[in-house]
C-alpha positions in Angstrom: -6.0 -33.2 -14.1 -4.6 -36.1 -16.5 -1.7 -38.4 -16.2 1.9 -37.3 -18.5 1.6 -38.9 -21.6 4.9 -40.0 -21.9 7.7 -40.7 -19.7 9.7 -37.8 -17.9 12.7 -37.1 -18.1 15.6 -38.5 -16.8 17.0 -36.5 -13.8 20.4 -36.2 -15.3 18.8 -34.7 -18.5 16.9 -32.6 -16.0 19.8 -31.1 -14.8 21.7 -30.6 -18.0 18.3 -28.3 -19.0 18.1 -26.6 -15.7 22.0 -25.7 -16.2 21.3 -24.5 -20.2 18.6 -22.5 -18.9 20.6 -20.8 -16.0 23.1 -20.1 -19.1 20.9 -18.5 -20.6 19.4 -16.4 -17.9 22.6 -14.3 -17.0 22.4 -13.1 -20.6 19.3 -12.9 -22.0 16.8 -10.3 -20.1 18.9 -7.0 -21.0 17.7 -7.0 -24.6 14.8 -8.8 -24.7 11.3 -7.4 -25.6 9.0 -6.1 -22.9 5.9 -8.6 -22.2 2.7 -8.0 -22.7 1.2 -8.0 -19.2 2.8 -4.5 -18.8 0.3 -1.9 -17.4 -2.5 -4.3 -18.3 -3.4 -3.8 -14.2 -4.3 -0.3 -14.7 -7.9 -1.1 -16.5 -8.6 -3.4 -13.2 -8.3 -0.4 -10.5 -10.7 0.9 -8.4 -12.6 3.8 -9.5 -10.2 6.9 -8.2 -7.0 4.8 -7.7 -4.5 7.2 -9.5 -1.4 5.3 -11.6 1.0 6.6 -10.1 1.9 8.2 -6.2 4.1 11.5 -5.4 6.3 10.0 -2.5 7.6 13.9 -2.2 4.3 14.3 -0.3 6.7 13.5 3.0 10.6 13.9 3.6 10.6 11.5 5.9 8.4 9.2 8.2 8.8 11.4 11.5 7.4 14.2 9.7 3.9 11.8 9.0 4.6 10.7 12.7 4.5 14.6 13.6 1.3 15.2 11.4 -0.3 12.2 12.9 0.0 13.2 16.5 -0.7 16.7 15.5 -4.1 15.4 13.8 -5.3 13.0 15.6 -3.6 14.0 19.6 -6.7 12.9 21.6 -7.8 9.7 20.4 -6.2 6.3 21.2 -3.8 4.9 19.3 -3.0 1.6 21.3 -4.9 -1.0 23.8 -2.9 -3.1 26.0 -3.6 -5.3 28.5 -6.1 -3.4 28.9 -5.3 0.2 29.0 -5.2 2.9 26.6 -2.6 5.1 25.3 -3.3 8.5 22.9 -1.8 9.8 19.9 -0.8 12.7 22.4 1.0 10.4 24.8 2.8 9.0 22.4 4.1 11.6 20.7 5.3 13.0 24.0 7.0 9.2 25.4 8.1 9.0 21.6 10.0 12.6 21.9 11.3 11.6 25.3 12.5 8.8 24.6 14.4 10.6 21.6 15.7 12.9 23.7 17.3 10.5 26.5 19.4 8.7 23.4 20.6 12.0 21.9 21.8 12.4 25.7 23.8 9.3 25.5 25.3 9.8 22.3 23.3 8.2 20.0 23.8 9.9 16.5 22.0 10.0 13.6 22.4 6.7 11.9 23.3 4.8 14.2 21.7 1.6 14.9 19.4 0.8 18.0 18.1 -2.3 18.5 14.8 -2.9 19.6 14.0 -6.4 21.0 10.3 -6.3 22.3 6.7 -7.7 21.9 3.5 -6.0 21.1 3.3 -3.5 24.0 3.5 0.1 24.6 6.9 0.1 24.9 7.0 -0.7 21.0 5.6 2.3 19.4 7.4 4.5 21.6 11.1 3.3 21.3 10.3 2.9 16.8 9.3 6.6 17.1 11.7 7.6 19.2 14.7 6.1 17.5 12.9 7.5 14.3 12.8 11.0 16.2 16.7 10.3 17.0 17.7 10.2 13.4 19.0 6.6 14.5 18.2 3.3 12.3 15.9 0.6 14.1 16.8 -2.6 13.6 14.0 -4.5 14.6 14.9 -7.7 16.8 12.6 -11.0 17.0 12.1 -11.1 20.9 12.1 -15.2 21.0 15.6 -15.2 19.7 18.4 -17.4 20.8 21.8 -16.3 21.9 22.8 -17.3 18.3 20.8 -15.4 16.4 20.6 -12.1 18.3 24.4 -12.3 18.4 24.5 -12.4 14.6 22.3 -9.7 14.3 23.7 -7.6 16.8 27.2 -8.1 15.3 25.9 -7.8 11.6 24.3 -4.4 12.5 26.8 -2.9 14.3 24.2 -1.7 16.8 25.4 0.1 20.2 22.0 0.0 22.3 19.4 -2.3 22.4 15.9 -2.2 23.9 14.8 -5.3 25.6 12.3 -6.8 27.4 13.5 -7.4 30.5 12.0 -11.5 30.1 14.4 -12.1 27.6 17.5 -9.7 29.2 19.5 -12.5 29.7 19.7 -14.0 26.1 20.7 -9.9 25.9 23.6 -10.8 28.1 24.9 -14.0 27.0 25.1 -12.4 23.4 26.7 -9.6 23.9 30.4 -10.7 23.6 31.8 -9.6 20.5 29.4 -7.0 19.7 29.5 -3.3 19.6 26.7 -2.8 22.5 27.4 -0.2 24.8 23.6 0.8 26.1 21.4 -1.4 27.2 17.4 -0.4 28.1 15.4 -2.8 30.2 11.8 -2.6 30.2 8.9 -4.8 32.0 5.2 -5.7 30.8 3.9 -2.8 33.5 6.2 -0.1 33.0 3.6 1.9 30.5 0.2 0.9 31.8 -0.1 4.3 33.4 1.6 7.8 34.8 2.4 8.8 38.2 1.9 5.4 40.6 0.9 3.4 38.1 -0.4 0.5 40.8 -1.5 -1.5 38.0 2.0 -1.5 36.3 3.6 -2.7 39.1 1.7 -5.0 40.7 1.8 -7.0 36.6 5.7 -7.0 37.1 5.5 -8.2 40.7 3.6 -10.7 39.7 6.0 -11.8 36.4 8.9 -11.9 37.6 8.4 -13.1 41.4 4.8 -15.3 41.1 4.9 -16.9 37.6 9.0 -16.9 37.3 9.0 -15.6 33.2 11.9 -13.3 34.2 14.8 -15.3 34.3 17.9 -13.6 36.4 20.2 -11.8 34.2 23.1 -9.8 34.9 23.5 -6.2 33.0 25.3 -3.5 35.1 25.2 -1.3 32.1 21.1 -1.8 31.8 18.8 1.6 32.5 15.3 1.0 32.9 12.9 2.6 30.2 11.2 4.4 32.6 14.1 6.0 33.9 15.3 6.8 30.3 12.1 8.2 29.7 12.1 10.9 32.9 15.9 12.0 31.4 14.6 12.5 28.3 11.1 14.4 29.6 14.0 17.1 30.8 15.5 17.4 27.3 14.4 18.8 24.4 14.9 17.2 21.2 17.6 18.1 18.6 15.6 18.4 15.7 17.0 16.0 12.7 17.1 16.6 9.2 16.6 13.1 7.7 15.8 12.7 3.7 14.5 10.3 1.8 17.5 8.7 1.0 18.4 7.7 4.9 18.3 4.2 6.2 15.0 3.9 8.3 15.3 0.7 9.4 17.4 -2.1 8.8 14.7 -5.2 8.4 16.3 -8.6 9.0 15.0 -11.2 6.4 16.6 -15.1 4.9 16.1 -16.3 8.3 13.8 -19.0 6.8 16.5 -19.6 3.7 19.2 -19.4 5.3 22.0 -16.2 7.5 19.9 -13.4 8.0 20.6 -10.9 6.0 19.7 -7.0 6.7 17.2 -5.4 4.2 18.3 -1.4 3.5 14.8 0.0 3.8 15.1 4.2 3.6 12.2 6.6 4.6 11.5 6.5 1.0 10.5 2.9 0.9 8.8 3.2 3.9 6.4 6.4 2.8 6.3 5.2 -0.7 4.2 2.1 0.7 1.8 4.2 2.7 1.1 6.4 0.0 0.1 3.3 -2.1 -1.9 1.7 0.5 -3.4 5.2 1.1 -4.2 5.9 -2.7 -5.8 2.4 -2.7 -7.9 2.7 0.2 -8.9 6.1 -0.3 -12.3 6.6 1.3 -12.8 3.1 2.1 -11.7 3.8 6.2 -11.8 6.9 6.7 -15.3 7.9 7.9 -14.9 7.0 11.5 -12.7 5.7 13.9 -10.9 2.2 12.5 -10.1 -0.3 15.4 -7.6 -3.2 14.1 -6.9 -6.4 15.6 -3.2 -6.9 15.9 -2.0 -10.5 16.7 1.1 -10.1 14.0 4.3 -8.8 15.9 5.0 -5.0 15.2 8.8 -5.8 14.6 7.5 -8.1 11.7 7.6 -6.2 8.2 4.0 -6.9 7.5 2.4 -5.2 10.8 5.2 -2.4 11.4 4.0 -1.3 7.8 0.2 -1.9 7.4 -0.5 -2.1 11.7 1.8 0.3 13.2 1.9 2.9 10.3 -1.2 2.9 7.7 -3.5 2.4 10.3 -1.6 5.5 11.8 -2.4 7.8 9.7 -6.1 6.8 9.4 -5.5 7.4 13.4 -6.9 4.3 14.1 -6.9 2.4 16.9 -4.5 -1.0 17.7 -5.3 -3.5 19.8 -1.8 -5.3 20.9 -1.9 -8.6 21.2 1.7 -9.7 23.1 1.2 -13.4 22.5 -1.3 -14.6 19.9 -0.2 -18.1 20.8 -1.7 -17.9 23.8 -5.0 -18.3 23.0 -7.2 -18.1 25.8 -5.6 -14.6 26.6 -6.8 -13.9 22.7 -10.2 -15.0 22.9 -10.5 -12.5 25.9 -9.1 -9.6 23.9 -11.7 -10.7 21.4 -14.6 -11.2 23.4 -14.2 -7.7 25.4 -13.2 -5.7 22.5 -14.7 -4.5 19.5 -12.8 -4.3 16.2 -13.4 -3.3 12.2 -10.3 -4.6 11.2 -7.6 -7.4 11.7 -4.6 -8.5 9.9 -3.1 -12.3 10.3 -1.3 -15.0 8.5 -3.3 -17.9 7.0 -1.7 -20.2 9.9 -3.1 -17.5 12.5 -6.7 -17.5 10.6 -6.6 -21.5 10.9 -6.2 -21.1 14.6 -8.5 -19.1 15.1 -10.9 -21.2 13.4 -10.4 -24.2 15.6 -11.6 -22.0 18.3 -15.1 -22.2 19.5 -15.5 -18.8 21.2 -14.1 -17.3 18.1 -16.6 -19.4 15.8 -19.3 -18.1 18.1 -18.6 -14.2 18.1 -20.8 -11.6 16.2 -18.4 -10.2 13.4 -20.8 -7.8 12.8 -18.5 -4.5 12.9 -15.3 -6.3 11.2 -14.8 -4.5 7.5 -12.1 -5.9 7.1 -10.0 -9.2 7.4 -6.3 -8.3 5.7 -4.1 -11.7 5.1 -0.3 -11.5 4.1 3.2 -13.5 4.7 2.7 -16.5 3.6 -0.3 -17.7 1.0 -4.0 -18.3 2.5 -5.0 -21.5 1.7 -8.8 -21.9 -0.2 -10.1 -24.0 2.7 -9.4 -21.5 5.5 -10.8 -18.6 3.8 -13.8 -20.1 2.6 -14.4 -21.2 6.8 -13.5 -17.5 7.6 -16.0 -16.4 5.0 -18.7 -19.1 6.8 -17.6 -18.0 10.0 -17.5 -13.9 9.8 -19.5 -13.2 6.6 -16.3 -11.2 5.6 -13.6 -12.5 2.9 -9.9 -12.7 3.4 -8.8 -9.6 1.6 -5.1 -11.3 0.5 -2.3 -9.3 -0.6 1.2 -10.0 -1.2 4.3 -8.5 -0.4 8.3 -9.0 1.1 10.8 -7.4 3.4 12.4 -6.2 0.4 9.4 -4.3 -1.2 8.7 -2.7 2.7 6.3 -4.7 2.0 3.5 -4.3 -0.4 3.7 -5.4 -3.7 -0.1 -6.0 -5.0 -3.4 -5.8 -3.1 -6.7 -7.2 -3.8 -9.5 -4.2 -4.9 -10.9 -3.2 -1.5 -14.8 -1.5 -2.1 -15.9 -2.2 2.3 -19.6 -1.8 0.4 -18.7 -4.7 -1.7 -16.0 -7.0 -0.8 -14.6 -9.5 -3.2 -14.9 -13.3 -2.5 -11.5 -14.8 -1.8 -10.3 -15.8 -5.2 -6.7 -17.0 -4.5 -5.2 -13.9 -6.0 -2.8 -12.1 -4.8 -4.3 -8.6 -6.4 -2.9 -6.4 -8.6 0.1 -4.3 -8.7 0.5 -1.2 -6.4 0.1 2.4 -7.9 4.1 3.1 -9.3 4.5 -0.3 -9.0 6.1 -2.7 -12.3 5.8 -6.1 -12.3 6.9 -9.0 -14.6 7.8 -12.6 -14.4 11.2 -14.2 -15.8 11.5 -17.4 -17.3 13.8 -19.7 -16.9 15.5 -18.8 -20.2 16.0 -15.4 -18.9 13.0 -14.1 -20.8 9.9 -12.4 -20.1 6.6 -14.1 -19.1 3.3 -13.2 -21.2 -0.1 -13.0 -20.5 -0.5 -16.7 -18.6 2.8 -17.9 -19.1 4.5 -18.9 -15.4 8.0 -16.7 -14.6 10.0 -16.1 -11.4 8.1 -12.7 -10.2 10.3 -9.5 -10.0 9.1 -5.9 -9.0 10.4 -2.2 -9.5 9.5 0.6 -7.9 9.9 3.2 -4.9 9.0 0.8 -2.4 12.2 -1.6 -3.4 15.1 -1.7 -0.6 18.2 -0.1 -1.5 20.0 -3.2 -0.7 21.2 -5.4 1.8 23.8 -4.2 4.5 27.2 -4.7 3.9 25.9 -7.2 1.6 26.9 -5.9 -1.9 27.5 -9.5 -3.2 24.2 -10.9 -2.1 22.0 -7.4 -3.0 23.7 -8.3 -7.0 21.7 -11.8 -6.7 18.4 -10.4 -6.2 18.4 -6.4 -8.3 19.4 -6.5 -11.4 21.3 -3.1 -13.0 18.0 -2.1 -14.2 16.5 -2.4 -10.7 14.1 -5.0 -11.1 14.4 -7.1 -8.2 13.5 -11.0 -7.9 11.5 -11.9 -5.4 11.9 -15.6 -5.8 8.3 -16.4 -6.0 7.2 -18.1 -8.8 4.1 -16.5 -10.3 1.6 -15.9 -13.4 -0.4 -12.9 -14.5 -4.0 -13.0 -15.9 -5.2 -11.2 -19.2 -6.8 -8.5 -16.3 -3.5 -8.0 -14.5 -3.9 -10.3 -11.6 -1.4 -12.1 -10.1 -1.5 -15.8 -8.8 1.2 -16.9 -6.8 2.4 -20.9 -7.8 5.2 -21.1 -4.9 8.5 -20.3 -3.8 11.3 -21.2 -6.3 13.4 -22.8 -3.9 10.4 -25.0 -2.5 9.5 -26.0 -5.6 10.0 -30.0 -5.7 11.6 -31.7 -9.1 9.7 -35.4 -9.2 11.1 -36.7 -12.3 11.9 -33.6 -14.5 8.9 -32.2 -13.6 8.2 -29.0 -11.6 6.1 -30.1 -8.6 4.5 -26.7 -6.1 4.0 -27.4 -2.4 1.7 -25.0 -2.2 -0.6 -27.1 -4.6 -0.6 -30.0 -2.9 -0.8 -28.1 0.8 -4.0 -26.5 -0.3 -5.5 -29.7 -1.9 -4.7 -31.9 1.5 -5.9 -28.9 3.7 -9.4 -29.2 1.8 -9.8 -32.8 3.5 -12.0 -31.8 6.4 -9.9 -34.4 8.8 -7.0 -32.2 8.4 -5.9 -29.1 10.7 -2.5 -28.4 9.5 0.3 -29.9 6.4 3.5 -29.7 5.0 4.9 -30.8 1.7 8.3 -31.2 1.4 10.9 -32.6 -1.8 12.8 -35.3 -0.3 15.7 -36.9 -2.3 15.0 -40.4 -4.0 17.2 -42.5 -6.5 15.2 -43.4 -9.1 12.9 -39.6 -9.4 15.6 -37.1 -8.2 13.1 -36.0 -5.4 9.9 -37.4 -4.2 6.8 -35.7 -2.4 6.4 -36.5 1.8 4.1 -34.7 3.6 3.8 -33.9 7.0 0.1 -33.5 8.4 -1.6 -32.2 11.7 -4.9 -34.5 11.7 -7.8 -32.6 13.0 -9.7 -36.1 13.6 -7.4 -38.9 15.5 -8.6 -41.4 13.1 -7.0 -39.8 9.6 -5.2 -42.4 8.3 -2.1 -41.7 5.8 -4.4 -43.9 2.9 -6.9 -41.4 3.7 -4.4 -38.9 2.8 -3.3 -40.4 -0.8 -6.5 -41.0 -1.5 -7.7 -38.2 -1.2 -4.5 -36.5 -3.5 -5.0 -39.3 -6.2 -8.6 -37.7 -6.7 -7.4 -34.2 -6.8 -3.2 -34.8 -8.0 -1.9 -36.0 -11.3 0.6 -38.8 -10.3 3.9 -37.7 -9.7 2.4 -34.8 -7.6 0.8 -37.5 -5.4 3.0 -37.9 -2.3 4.7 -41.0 -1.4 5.2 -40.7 2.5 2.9 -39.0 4.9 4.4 -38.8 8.4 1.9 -37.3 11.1 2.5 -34.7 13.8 1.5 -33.4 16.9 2.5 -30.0 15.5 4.6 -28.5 12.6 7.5 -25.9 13.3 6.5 -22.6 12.3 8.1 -18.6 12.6 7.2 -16.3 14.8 4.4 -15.2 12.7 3.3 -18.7 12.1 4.7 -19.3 9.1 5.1 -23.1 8.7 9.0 -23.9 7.9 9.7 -26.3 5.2 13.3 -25.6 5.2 13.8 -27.1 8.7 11.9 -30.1 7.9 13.6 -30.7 4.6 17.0 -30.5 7.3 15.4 -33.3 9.5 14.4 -35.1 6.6 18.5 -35.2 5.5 19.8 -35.2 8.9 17.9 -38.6 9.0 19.3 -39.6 5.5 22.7 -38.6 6.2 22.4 -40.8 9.9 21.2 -44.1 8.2 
């Protein structure tokens, strides 16, 4: 890259374009021409992947649950802490636990809560609220009293399954809300039938040896498994649900700001496993698929490609509770074998500063799936070193349930990682608008939006906030800056609102991220605009060092041979560790509030 042949622009002029080109932008995209990356994807598919998919192949997804349990009854369909539980067994807890809510008055959509980790207990309550013709609004488990209050409230949810570790941020939240049943449930409770020794010795053991339950007081609470022997009694009252009903109401913004509650209907839901099944046809499906699953199953990305694609391949999930905990991980790992896992780039990294890990025989992994957030060049190329297996990357958002584009998938013949995000889904559109309201070409940068069946209806009670993001032709911006090749695949630059203005020019942290997380010395970074007087902003980044000695000249040296200048950062602050969501997505937001918390204070 070369230095800017002449001097930038002002920032004041900056602002006066930006707020031209925002002008411009309410008015422009209704009449202007199409682009002409439309449908250029189709001459990139896979042999066999058809256009377009026929979502009215299901009415809703409890009839695929049905089928699925019906198909595949004996086989396993989860591993935890080392037990199993069938298709069979689910389908019966699921059904039960359908029936015990019907009991207490929960109606077809109605809201239910489900605040839990990656245990048995999952699967069971999403099916059985499914079964119930209720709406699952799925519920971070490491929440604060803050947050699950404004989700409870937002929902208007009236029962809750928790954890029983994190009951009593269940109880300090609850005032003001509409929550009238509460279900507790421990680690144990599922890990077998009848006496299940096992089970209870593992609760004995949390809550009165290691302390993780802390006391809580909820008169109201019924235990699951007591729930579960009501509903065992009962049968269920069959539900006609259609495409059009609210599945599940998906919290997202968290990271930009309130949450707000994505509408995502049984349509959305199946539309995306029709699309991931059309473009995976006969790829898995000759034996029995075991997938790795360190991603929470209340998180968009594993509920839909974890907990219901691998489904109905009637594969088999191993659940990992905590993927943080490492040790616990490598002992999954070592003891179990796997064709598949799904993580985040941040999880993949981690994993790769493991030396067990590093020294495993990848031998049966197929395939390694990445999504949420973007996988940086350096990680996947030491995946690739360590497993012999790619990073198949895709990309996708809460709003889109959430698969948007995929990478080509032949298990014969895997792609290297390439830094593309793939290529549109089967009756899937895509363009990129410009900041003039226009239509990106071929190669030309644009702010990516998406149509299709997979697109929420909108956010709850949020009629104001669903008119920012789907326009009234129903193309919805995802916020993501982007740019499509002459072959139709997409390359993600960044996140509009991360994007950093040095100067009048448009600066990407992702760019700079992935050029600092080449430099071997580094485990972890962060780039971050900051405001600055003379430049409008100014790049600081914030880096995990992976040897003690890394020094921050190191740092901008190493950007000065890889950065044009006003890309090169101007403060590097080191940490022990960056703050990161629950899925390990790093959070510039809340540096970039430390970073003017610190302004504001001097």
């Amino acid at each position: 890259m070369t230095e800017p042949t002449q001097a930038p622009p002002s920032p004041a002029a900056a602002n006066q374009a930006g707020a031209r080109a925002d002008d411009l932008a309410q008015t422009a995209h209704k009449t202007l021409r199409a682009p002409n990356t439309d449908g250029i994807w189709y001459a990139s598919y896979p042999a066999g992947v058809p256009h377009e998919i026929d979502v009215g192949q299901y009415e809703s997804i409890v009839q695929f649950f049905d089928e699925c349990i019906a198909r595949f009854r004996e086989r396993v369909a989860y591993v935890s802490v080392g037990e199993s539980m069938t298709y069979g067994e689910l389908g019966r807890k699921a059904s039960a636990f359908a029936a015990y809510l019907q009991s207490i008055g929960v109606a077809p959509g109605e809201r239910v809560a489900i605040m839990l980790p990656n245990t048995f207990q999952y699967p069971v309550s999403l099916f059985g609220v499914l079964k119930a013709g209720a709406v699952v609004v799925n519920v971070n488990p490491l929440y604060t009293v803050r947050e699950l209050a404004h989700q409870l409230k937002d929902s208007g949810a009236q029962t809750i399954v928790v954890f029983e570790n994190f009951a009593k941020t269940v109880q300090d939240a609850l005032p003001g809300t509409k929550v009238q049943n509460v279900i507790v449930t421990g680690l144990g409770d599922l890990l077998g039938d009848g006496l299940n020794v096992k089970g209870r010795l593992l609760n004995f053991m949390l809550r009165h040896v290691k302390k993780m339950v802390p006391a809580y007081d909820l008169p109201q609470a019924v235990p699951l498994l007591k729930a579960l022997a009501v509903g065992y009694t009962r049968p269920v009252a069959p539900v006609r649900l259609t495409h059009h009903d609210i599945a599940f109401l998906q919290y997202t913004g968290g990271t930009t700001g309130v949450a707000k509650g994505a509408m995502l209907t049984h349509r959305n839901i199946i539309a995306n496993l029709l699309q991931a099944k059309a473009w995976s046809e006969g790829q898995l499906s000759g034996e029995i698929e075991t997938v790795l699953t360190p991603l929470p199953l209340y998180h968009i990305y594993s509920l839909t490609v974890n907990a219901l694609i691998f489904m109905g391949l009637g594969g088999r999930n191993i659940l990992i509770a905590n993927p943080r905990d490492m040790k616990r991980v490598m002992m999954i790992i070592r003891h179990e074998k796997f064709t598949g896992m799904t993580a985040v780039n941040t999880l993949y990294n981690a994993f790769l500063e493991n030396e067990e890990f590093c020294k495993r025989d990848f031998s049966d992994l197929k395939l390694a799936m990445a999504g949420g957030m973007a996988t940086q060049r350096s990680v996947a190329e030491r995946f690739k070193a360590v497993t012999g297996k790619p990073i198949i990357e895709g990309y996708g958002l809460t709003e889109c349930s959430p698969i948007v584009s995929m990478n080509p998938v032949d298990i014969s013949n895997l792609r290297d990682f390439e830094g593309s995000i793939g290529l549109p889904a089967p009756s899937t559109q895509v363009r990129f608008r410009k900041d003039d309201g226009s239509w990106a070409d071929i190669g030309e940068a644009g702010e990516l939006c998406v149509k299709g069946p997979q697109v929420m209806k909108g956010y709850w009670n949020r009629p104001d906030e669903t008119a920012k993001v789907i326009d009234d032709e129903g193309w919805l911006a995802t916020g993501d800056i982007g740019v499509m090749d002459s072959r139709g695949f997409i390359r993600l630059i960044d996140r509009k609102k991360d994007m950093i203005l040095v100067s009048g020019f448009n600066v990407y942290p992702n760019e700079i991220e992935d050029v600092i997380a080449a430099h071997p010395d580094v485990r972890e970074v962060a780039a971050i605009g900051v405001p600055d007087e003379a430049q409008g902003e100014r790049v600081k980044v914030f880096v995990v060092k992976r040897n003690p000695s890394l020094t921050a000249e190191q740092v901008i040296a190493h950007c000065r041979k890889n950065l044009t200048g006003y890309k090169i950062p101007k403060v590097v602050e080191f940490r022990d560790e960056l703050p990161q969501t629950n899925v390990g997505k790093i959070l510039r937001r809340a540096l970039r509030d430390e970073e003017l918390a610190k302004q504001k204070s001097a």
